[in-house]
C-alpha positions as CSV (number, residue, x, y, z in Angstrom):
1,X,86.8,90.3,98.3
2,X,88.9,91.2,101.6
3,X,89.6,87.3,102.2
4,X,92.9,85.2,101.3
5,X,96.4,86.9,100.9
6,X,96.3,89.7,98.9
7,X,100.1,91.1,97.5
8,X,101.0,94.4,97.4
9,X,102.9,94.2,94.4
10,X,106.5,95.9,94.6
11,X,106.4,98.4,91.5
12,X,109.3,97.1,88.8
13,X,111.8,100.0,88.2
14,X,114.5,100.3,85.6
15,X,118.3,100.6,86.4
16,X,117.9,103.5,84.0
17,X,118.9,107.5,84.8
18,X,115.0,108.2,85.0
19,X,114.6,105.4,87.4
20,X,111.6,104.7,84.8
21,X,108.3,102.4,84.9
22,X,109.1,98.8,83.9
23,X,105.7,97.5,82.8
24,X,106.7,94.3,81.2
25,X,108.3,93.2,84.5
26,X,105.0,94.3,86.3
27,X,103.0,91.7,84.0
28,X,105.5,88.9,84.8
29,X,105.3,89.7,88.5
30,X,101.3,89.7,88.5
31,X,101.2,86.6,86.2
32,X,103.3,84.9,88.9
33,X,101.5,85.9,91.6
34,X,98.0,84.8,90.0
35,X,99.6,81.6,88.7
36,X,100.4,80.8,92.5
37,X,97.1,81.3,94.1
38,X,96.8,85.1,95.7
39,X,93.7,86.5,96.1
40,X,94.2,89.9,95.0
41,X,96.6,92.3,93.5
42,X,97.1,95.5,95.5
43,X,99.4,98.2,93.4
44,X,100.8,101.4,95.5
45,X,101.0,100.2,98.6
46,X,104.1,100.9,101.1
47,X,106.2,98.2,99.3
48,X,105.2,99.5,95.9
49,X,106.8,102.9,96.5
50,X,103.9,105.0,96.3
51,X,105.5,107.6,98.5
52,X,108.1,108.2,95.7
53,X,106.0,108.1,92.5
54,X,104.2,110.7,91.0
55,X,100.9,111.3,90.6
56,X,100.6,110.4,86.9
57,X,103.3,107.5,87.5
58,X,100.6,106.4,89.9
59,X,97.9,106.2,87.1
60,X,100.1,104.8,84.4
61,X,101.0,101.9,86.7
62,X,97.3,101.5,87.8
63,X,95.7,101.3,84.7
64,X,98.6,98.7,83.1
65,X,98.2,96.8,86.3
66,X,94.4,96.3,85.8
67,X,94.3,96.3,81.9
68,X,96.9,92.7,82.8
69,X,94.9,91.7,85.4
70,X,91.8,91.4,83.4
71,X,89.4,90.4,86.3
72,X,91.1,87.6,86.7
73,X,91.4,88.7,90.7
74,X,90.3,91.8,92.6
75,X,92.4,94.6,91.9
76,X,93.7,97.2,95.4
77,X,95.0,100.5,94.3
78,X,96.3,102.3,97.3
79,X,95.6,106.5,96.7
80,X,96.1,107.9,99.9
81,X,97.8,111.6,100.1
82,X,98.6,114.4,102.7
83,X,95.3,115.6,101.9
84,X,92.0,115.2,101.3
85,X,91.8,117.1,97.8
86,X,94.7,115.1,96.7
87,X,93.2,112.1,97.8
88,X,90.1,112.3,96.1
89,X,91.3,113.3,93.5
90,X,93.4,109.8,93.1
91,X,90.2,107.5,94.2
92,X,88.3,109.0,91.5
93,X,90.9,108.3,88.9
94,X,91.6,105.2,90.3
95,X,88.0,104.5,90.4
96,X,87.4,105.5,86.5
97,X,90.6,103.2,85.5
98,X,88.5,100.2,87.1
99,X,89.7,99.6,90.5
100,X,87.7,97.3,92.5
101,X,88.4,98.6,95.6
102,X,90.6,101.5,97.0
103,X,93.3,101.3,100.4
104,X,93.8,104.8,101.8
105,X,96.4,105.3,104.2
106,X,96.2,107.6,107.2
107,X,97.5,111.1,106.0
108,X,101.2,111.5,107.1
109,X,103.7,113.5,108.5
110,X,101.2,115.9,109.6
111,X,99.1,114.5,113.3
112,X,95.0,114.8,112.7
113,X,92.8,114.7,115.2
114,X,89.8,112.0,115.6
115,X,87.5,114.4,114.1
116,X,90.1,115.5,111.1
117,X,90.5,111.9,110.3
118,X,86.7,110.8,110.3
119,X,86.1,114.1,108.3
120,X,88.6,113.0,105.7
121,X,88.1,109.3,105.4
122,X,84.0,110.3,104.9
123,X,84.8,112.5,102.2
124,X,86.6,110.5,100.5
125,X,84.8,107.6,100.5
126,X,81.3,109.9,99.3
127,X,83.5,110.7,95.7
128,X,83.9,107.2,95.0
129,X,81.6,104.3,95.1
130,X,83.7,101.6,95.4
131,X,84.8,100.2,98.6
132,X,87.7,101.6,100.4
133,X,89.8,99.9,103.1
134,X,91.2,102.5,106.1
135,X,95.4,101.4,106.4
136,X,96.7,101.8,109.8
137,X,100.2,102.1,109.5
138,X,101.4,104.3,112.8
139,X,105.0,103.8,112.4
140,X,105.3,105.2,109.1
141,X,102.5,107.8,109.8
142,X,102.7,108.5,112.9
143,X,98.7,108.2,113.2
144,X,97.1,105.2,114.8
145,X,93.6,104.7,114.2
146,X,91.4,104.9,117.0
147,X,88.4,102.5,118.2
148,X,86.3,105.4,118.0
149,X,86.9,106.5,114.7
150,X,86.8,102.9,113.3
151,X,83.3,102.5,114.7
152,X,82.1,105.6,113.4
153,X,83.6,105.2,110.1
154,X,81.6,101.8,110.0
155,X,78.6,103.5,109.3
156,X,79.9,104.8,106.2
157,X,78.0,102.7,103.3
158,X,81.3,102.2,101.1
159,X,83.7,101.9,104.2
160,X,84.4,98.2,104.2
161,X,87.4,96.8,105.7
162,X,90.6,98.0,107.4
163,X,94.1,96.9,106.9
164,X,96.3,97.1,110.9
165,X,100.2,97.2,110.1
166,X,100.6,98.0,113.4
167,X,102.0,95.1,114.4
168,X,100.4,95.4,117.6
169,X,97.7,92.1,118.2
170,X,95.8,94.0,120.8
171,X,95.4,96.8,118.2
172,X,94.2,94.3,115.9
173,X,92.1,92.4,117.9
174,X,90.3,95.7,119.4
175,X,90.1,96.1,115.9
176,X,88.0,93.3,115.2
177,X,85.7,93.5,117.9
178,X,85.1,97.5,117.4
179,X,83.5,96.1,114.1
180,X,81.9,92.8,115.3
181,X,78.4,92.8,113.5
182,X,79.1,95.8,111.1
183,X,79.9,94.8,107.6
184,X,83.5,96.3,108.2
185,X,86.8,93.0,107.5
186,X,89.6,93.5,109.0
187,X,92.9,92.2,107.1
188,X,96.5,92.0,108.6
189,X,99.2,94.0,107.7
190,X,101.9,92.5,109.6
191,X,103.0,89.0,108.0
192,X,104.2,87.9,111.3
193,X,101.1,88.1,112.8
194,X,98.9,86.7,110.1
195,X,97.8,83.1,111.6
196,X,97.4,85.1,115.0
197,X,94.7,87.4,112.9
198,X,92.9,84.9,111.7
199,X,92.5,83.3,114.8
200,X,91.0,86.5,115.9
201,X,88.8,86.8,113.2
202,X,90.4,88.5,110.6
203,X,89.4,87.5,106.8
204,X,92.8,87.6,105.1
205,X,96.1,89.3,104.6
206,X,98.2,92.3,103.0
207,X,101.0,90.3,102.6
208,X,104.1,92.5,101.4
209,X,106.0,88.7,101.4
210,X,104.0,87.3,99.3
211,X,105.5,88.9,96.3
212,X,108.7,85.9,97.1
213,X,107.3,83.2,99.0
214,X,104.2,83.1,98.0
215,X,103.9,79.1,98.4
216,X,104.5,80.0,101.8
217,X,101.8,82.5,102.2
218,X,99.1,81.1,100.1
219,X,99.6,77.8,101.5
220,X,99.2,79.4,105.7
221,X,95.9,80.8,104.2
222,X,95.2,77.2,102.9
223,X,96.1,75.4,105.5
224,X,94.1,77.3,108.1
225,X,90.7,77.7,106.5
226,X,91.1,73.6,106.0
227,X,91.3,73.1,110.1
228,X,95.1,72.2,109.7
229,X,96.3,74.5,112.3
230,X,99.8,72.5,112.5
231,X,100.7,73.0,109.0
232,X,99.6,76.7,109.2
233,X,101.8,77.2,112.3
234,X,104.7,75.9,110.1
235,X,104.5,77.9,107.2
236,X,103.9,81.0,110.0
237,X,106.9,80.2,111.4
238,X,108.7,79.7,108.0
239,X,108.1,83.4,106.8
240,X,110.8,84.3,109.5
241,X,113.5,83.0,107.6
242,X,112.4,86.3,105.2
243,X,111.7,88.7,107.8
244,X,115.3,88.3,109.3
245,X,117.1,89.3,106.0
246,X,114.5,92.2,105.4
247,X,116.1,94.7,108.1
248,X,119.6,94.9,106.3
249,X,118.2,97.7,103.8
250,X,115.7,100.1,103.5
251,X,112.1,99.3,102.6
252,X,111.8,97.9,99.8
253,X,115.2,97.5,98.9
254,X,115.6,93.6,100.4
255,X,112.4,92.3,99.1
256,X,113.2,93.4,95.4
257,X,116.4,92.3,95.3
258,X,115.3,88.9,96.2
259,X,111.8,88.9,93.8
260,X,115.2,89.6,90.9
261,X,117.6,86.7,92.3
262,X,114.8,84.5,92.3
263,X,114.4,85.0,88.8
264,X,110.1,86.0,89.5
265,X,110.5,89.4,87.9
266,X,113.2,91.9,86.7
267,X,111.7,94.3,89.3
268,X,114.7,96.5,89.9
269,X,116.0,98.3,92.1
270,X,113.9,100.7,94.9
271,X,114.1,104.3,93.9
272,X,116.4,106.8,95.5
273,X,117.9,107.4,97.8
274,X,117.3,104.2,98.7
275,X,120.3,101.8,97.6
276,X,120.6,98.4,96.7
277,X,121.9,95.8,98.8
278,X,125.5,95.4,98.8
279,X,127.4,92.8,98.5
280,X,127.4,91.1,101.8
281,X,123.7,91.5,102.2
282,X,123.1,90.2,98.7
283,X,125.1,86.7,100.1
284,X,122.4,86.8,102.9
285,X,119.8,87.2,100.5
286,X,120.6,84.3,98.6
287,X,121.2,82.0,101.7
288,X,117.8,82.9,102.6
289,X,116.4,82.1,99.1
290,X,118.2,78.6,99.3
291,X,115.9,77.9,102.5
292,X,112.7,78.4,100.1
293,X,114.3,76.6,97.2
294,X,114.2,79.6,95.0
């Protein structure tokens, strides 16, 4: 676990008036991703909407997701909330479904101290007993974890790896030597920076791309755990053509567009108020998929 590109899926949505569940879509997605190499499947994270799905939304999808999986790979489920309660209350659920291991987000919108955040992340982590991976995610939250309160949430037993979206390669690489010798991985969040991680020492990736190219992605993770650093650099450099298109609508309004053009997965559209791409930025999307031969 916590090695190789791990997708969090985008959650398949109907273009129906209760913006409902598509769980037939989600099974084509997963048997997609599987079928092209990924090392895990990691439902509710940031590009599977967890922000706008209820709580039992969230459970239906997780158990569907790992009844289809079937072991086949390690199975993510992202429960992190405002609050702690809330919180544990989705690991333990999550947990009892069969996860294999939990990501829990820093708690948003409100600002907690150090303390509040090592106090949280403990308790949570004593109701469960399967591993759980802190997600550092400061532009969405707000809330950058620390140095400090990575190394003292290292001595947590089930505490075992942290995901840095921050974008920020110092953060990361502070990151990996906070937890040098602890049994803590560290996995990046940011797909343009995942060849940079590794070089760091980080053991894999949370690769929100990988749901579309995953060729590409799989095949960087390939490539640099064989020693062919060239070849890694070009499929690095290759997830750009993606990442440019990605900015002309909301998150994940691009990337689920594109999985449904492709013809991967009837994933739908993101829920609202988030629209779908018009037009224009649908002609970009498909210029873009033309560059990956989808």
């Amino acid at each position: 676990m916590f090695e190789g590109i791990i997708t969090p899926i985008v959650t398949p949505i109907r273009r129906d008036t209760a913006e409902s569940l598509n769980l037939a879509a989600m099974e084509q997605l997963v048997d997609h991703l599987i079928g092209k190499g990924v090392s895990g499947i990691f439902p509710l994270g940031s590009n599977g909407e967890f922000h706008v799905l209820d709580n039992q939304e969230k459970m239906d999808f997780t158990k569907a997701v790992i009844h289809h999986v079937n072991g086949r790979v390690p199975v993510y489920v992202g429960t992190g909330a405002c609050s702690t309660k809330e919180t544990i209350q989705l690991s333990k659920q999550a947990e009892a479904l069969g996860a294999d291991a939990l990501s829990v987000i820093t708690p948003y919108f409100l600002r907690p101290t150090d303390e509040e955040l090592i106090q949280h992340y403990t308790q949570v982590a004593e109701s469960v007993k399967i591993p759980i991976i802190l997600y550092n995610i400061p532009k969405a939250t707000g809330v950058n974890i620390s140095s400090d309160v990575l190394k003292a949430l290292s001595k947590v037993e089930n505490i075992s790896g942290i995901k840095d979206s921050s974008g920020d390669l110092a953060n990361l690489e502070n990151y990996i030597k906070t937890v040098e010798g602890t049994k803590i991985k560290v996995l990046v969040g940011s797909d343009s920076k995942i060849l940079a991680g590794y070089q760091m020492g980080a053991t894999g990736a949370i690769a929100g791309t990988s749901n579309l190219i995953t060729d590409t992605l799989v095949g960087l993770d390939q490539a640099y755990h064989a020693g062919n650093l060239e070849e890694a650099q070009k499929l690095q450099a290759d997830i750009e053509e993606l990442r440019k298109v990605l900015p002309f609508g909301t998150v994940p309004s691009i990337l689920k567009r594109a999985v449904e053009i492709a013809g991967i997965a009837e994933v739908g559209p993101a829920r609202k108020p988030v629209q779908e791409p018009s037009v224009e930025v649908e002609d970009k999307i498909k210029k873009m998929l033309s560059y990956y031969h989808l």
